[in-house]
N, CA and C atoms as an extended XYZ file, in Angstrom:
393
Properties=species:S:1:pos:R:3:atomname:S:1:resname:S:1:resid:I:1 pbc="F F F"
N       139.932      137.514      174.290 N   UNK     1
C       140.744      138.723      174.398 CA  UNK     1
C       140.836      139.384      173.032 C   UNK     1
N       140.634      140.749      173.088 N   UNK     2
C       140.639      141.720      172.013 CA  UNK     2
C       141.579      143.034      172.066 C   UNK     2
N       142.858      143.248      171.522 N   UNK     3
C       143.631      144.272      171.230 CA  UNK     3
C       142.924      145.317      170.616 C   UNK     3
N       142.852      146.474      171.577 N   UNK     4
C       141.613      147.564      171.048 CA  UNK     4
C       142.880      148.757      170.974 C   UNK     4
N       142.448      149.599      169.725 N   UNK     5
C       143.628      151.171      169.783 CA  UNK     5
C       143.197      152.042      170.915 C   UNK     5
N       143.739      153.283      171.113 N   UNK     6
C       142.945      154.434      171.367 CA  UNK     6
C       142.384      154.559      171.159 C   UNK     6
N       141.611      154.747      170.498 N   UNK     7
C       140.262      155.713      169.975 CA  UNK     7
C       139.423      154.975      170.174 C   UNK     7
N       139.418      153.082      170.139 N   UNK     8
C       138.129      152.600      170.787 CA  UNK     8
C       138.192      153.004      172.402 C   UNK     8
N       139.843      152.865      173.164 N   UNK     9
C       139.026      153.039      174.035 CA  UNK     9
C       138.296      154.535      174.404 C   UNK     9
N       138.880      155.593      173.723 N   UNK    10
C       138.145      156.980      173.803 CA  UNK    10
C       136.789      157.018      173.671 C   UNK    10
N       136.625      156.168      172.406 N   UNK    11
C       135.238      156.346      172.098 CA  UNK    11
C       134.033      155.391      172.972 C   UNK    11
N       134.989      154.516      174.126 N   UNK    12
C       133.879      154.284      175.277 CA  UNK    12
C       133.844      155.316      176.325 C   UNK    12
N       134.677      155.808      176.673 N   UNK    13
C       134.587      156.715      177.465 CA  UNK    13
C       134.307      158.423      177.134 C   UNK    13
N       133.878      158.699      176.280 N   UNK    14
C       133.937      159.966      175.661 CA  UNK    14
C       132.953      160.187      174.544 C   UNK    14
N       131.455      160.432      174.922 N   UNK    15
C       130.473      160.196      174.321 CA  UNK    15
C       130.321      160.611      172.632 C   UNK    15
N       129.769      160.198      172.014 N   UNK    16
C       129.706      160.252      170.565 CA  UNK    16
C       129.377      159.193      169.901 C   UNK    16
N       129.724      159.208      168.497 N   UNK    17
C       129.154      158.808      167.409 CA  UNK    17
C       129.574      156.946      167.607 C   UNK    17
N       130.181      156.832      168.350 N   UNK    18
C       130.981      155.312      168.107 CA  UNK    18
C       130.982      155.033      169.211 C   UNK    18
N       130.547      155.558      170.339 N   UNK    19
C       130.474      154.997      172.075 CA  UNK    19
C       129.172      153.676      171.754 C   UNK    19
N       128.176      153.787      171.174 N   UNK    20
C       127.203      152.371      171.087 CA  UNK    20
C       127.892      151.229      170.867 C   UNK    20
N       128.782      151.090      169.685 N   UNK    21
C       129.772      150.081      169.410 CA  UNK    21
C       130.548      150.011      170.274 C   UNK    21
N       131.298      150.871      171.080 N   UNK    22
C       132.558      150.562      172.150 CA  UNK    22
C       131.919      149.670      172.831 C   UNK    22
N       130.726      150.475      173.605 N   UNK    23
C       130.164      149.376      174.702 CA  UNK    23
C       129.513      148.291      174.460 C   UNK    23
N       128.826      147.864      173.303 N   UNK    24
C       128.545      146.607      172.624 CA  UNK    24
C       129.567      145.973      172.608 C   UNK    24
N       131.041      146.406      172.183 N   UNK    25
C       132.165      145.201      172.126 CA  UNK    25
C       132.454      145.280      173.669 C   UNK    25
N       132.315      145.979      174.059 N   UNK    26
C       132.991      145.577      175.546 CA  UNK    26
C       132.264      144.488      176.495 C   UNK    26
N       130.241      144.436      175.999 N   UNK    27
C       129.782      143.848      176.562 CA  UNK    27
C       130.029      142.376      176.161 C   UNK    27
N       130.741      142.125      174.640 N   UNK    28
C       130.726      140.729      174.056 CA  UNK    28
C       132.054      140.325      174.422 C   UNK    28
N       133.385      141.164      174.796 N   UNK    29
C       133.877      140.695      175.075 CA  UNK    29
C       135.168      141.725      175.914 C   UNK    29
N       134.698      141.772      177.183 N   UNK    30
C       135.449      142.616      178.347 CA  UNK    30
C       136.893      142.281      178.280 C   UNK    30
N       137.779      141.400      177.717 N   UNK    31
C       139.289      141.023      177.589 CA  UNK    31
C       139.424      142.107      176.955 C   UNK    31
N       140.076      143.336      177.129 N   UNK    32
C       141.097      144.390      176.160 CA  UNK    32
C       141.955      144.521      176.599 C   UNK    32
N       142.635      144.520      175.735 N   UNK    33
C       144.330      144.408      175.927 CA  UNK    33
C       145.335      145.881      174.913 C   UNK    33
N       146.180      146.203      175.310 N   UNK    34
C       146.839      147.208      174.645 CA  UNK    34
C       147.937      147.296      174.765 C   UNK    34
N       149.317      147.869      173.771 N   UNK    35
C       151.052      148.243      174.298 CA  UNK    35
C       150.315      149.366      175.030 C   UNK    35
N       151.289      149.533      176.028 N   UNK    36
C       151.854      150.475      177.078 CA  UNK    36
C       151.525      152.077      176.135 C   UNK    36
N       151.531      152.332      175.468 N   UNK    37
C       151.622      153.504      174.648 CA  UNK    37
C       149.928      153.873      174.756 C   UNK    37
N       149.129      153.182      174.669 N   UNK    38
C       147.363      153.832      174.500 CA  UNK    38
C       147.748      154.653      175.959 C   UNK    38
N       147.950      154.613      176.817 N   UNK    39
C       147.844      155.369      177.560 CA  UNK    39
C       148.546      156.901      177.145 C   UNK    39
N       149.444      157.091      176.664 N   UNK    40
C       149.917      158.403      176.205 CA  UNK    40
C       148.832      158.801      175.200 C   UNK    40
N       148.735      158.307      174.000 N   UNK    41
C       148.084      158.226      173.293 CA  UNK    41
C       146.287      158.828      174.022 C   UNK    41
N       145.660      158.612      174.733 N   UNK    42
C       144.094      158.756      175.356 CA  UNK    42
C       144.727      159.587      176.118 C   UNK    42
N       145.970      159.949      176.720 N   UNK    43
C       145.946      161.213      177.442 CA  UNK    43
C       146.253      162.601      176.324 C   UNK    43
N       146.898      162.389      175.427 N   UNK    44
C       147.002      163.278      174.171 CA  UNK    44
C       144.967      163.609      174.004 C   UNK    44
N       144.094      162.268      173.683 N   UNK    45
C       143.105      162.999      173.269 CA  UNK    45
C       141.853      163.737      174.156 C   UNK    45
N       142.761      163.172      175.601 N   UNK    46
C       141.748      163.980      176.620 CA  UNK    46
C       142.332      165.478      176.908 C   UNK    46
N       143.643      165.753      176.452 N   UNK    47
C       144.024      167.007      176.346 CA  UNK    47
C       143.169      168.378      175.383 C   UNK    47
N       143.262      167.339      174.315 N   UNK    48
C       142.307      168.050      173.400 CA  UNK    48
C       140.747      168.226      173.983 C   UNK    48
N       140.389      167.407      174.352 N   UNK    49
C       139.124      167.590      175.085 CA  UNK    49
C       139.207      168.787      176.425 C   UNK    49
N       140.201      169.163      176.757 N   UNK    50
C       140.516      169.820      177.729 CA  UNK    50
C       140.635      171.227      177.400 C   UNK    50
N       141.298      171.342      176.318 N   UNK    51
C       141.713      172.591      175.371 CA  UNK    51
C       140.664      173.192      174.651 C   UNK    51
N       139.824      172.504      174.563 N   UNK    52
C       138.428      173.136      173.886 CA  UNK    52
C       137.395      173.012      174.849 C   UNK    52
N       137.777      172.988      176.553 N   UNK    53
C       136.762      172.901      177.626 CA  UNK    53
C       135.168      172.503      177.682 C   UNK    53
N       135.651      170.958      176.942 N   UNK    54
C       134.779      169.895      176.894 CA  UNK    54
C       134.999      169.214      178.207 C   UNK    54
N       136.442      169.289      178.385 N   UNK    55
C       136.322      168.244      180.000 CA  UNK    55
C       137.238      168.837      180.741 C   UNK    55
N       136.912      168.763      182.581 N   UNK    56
C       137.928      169.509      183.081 CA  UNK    56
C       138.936      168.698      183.360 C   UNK    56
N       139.920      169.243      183.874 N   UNK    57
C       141.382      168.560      184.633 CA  UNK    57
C       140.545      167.324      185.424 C   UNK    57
N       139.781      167.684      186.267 N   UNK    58
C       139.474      166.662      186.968 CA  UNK    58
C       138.641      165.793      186.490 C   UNK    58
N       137.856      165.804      185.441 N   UNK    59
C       137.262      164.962      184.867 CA  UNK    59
C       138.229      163.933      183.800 C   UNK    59
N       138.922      164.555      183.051 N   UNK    60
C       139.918      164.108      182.457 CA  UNK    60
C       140.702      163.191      183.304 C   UNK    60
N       140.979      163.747      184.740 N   UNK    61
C       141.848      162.571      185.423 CA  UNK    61
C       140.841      161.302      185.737 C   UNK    61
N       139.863      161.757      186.024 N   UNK    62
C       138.862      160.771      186.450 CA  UNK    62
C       138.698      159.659      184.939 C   UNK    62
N       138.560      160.122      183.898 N   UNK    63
C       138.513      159.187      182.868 CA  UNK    63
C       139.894      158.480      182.130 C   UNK    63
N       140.869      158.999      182.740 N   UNK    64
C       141.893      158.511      182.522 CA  UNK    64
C       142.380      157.232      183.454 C   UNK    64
N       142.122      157.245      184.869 N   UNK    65
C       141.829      156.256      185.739 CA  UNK    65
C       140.883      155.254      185.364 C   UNK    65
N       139.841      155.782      185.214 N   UNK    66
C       138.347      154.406      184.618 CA  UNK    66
C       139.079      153.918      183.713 C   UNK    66
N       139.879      154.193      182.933 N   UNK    67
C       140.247      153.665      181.611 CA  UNK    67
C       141.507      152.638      181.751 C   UNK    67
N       142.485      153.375      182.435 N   UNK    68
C       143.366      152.408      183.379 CA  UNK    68
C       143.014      151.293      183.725 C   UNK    68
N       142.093      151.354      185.032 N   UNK    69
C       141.524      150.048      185.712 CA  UNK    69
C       140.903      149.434      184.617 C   UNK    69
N       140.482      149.240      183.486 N   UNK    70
C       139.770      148.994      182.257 CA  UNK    70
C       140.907      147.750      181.827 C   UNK    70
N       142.004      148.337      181.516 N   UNK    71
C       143.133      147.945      180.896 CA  UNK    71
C       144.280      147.035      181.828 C   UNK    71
N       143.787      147.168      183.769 N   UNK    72
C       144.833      146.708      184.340 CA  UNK    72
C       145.074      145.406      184.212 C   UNK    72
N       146.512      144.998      184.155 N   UNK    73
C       146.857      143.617      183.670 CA  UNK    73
C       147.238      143.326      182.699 C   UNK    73
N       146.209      144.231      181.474 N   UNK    74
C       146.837      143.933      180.041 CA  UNK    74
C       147.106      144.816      178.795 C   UNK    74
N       148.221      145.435      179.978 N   UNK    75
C       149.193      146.716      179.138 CA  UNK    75
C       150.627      145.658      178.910 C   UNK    75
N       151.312      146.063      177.484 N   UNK    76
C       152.227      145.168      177.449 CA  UNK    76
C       153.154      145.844      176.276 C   UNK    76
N       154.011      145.960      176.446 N   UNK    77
C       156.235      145.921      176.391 CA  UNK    77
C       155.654      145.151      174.877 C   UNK    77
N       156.194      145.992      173.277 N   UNK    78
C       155.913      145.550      172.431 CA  UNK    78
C       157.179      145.790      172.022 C   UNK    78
N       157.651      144.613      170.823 N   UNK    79
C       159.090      144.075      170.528 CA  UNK    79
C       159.548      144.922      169.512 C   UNK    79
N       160.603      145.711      169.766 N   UNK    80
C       160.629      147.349      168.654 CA  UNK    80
C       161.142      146.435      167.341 C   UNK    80
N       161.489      144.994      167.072 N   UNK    81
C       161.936      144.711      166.095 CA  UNK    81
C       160.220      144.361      164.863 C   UNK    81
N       159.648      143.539      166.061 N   UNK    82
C       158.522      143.617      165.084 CA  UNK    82
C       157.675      144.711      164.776 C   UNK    82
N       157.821      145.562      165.396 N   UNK    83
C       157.041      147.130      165.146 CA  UNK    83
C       157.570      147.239      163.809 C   UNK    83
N       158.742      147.719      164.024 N   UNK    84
C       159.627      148.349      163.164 CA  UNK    84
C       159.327      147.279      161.464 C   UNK    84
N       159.654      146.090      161.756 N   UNK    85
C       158.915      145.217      160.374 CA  UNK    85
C       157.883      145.789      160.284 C   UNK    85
N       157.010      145.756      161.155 N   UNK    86
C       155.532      146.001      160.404 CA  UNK    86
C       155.191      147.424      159.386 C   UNK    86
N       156.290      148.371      160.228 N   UNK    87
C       156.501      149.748      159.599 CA  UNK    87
C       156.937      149.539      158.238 C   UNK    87
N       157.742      148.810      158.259 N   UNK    88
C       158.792      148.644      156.850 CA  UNK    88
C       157.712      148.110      155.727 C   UNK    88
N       156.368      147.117      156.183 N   UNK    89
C       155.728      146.773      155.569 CA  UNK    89
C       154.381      147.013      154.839 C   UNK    89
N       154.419      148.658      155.930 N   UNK    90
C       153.233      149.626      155.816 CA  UNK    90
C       153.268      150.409      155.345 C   UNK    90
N       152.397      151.523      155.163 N   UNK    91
C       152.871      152.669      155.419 CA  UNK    91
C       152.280      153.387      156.856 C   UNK    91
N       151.915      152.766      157.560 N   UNK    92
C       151.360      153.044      158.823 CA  UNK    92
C       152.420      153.515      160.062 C   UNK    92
N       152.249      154.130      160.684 N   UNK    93
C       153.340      154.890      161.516 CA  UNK    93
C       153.563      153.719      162.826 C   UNK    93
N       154.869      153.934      163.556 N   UNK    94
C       155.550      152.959      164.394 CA  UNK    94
C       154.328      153.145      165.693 C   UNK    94
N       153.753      154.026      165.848 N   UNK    95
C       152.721      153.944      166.930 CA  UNK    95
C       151.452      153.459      166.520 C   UNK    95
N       150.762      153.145      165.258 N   UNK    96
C       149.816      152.361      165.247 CA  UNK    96
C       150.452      151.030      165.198 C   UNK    96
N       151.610      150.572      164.490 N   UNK    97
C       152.059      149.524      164.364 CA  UNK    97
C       152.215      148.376      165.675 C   UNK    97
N       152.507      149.606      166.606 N   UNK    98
C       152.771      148.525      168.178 CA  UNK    98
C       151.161      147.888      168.033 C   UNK    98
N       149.930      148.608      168.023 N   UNK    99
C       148.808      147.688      168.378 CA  UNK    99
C       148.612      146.771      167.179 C   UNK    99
N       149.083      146.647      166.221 N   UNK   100
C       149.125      145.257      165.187 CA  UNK   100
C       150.032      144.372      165.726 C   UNK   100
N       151.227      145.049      166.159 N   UNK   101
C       152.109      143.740      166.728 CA  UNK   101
C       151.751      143.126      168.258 C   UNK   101
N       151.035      143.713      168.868 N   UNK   102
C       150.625      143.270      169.712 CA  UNK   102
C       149.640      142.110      169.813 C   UNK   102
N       148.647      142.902      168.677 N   UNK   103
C       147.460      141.811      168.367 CA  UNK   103
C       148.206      140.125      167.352 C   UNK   103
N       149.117      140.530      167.095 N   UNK   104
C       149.861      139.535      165.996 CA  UNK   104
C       150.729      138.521      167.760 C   UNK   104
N       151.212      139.210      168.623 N   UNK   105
C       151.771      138.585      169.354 CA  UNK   105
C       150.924      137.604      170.188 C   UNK   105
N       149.930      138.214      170.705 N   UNK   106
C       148.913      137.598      171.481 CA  UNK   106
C       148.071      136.586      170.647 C   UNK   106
N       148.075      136.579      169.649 N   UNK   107
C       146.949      136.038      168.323 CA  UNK   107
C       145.732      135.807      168.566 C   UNK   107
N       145.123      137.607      168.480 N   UNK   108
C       144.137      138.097      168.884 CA  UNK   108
C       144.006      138.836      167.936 C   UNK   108
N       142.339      139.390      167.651 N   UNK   109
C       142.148      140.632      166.580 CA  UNK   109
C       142.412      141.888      167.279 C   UNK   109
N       143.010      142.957      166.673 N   UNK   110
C       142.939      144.334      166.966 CA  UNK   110
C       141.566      144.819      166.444 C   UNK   110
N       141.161      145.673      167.279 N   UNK   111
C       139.589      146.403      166.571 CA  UNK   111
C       140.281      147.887      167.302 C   UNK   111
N       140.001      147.964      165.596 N   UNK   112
C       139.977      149.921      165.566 CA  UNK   112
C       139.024      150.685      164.133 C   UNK   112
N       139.169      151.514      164.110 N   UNK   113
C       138.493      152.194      163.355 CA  UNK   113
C       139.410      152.879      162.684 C   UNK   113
N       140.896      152.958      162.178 N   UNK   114
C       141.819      153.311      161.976 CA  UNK   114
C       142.049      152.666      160.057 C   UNK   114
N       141.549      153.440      159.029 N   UNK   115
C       141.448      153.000      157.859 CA  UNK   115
C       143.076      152.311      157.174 C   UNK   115
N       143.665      153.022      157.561 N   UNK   116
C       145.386      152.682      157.580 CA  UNK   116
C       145.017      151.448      157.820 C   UNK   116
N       144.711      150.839      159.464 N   UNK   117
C       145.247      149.712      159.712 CA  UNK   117
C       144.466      149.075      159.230 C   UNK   117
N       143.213      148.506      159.294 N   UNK   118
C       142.551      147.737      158.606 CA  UNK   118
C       142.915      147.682      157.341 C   UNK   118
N       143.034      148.685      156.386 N   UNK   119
C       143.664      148.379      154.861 CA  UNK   119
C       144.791      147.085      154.926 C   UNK   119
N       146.205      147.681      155.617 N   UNK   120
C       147.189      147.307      155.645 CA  UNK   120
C       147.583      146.261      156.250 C   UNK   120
N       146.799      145.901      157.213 N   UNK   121
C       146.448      144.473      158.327 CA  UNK   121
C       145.275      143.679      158.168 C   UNK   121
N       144.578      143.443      157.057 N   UNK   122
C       143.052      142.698      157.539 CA  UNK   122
C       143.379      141.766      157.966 C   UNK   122
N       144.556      140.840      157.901 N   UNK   123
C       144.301      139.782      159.123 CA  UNK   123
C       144.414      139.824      160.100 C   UNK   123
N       144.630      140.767      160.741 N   UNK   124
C       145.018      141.106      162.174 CA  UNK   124
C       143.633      142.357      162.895 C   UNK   124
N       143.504      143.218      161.762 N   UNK   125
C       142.566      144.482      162.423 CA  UNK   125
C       141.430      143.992      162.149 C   UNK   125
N       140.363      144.562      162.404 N   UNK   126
C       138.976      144.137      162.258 CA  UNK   126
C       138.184      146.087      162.684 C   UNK   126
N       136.741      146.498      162.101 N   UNK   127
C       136.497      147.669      162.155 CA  UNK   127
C       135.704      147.495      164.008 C   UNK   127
N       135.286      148.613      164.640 N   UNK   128
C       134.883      148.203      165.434 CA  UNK   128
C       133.199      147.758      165.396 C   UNK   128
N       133.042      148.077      164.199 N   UNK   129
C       131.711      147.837      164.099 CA  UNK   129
C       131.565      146.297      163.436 C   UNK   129
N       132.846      145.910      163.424 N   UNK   130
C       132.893      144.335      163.086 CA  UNK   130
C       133.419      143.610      164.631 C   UNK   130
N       133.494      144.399      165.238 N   UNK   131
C       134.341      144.028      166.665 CA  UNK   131
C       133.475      142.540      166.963 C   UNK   131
């Protein structure tokens, strides 16, 4: 099992520069796990994709579902006390922080591409191209 941010999972579903790596980690290891929040979070960046009519409403819903069923089972309720430490210990904001405390809860790596977190977490984050 692997605690993945947003943006990996965007960048499997949402073609570009970093979709080869998404689906390489997904093929080595299909366990992804996330707080409850990537979902706001991937609907924020399919908006943008929407707003610059890259994707429609209905495609957007459609990849927001694939991404769901992706994740069902292991969306998870992150403890605002350890967020909030991790904040105090960062400078990384309380919404990247839930996927470090998550990956710290489960004692699992987070893989993101997120320079913040990897700086501020290497024992916990990993790049995805280290996924």
């Amino acid at each position: 099992m692997i605690v993945v941010d947003s943006n990996v999972v965007a960048y499997l579903y949402l073609p570009g520069d970093h979709t080869g790596k998404a689906e390489a980690l997904l093929e080595r290891d299909a366990d992804w796990a996330a707080p409850l929040l990537w979902r706001s979070e991937f609907r924020n960046i399919l908006a943008g994709y929407m707003r610059r009519e890259i994707l429609t409403l209905e495609a957007a819903r459609t990849l927001q579902l694939e991404a769901e069923s992706l994740l069902a089972g292991a969306e998870y309720e992150i403890d605002s006390r350890l967020v909030l430490e991790l904040v105090r210990d960062s400078d990384c904001s309380a919404y990247d922080c839930e996927f470090v405390a998550l990956a710290m809860t489960l004692g699992v790596k987070l893989v993101t591409m997120d320079a913040g977190l990897l700086k501020a977490f290497p024992k916990q984050a990993v790049a995805l191209s280290a996924g």
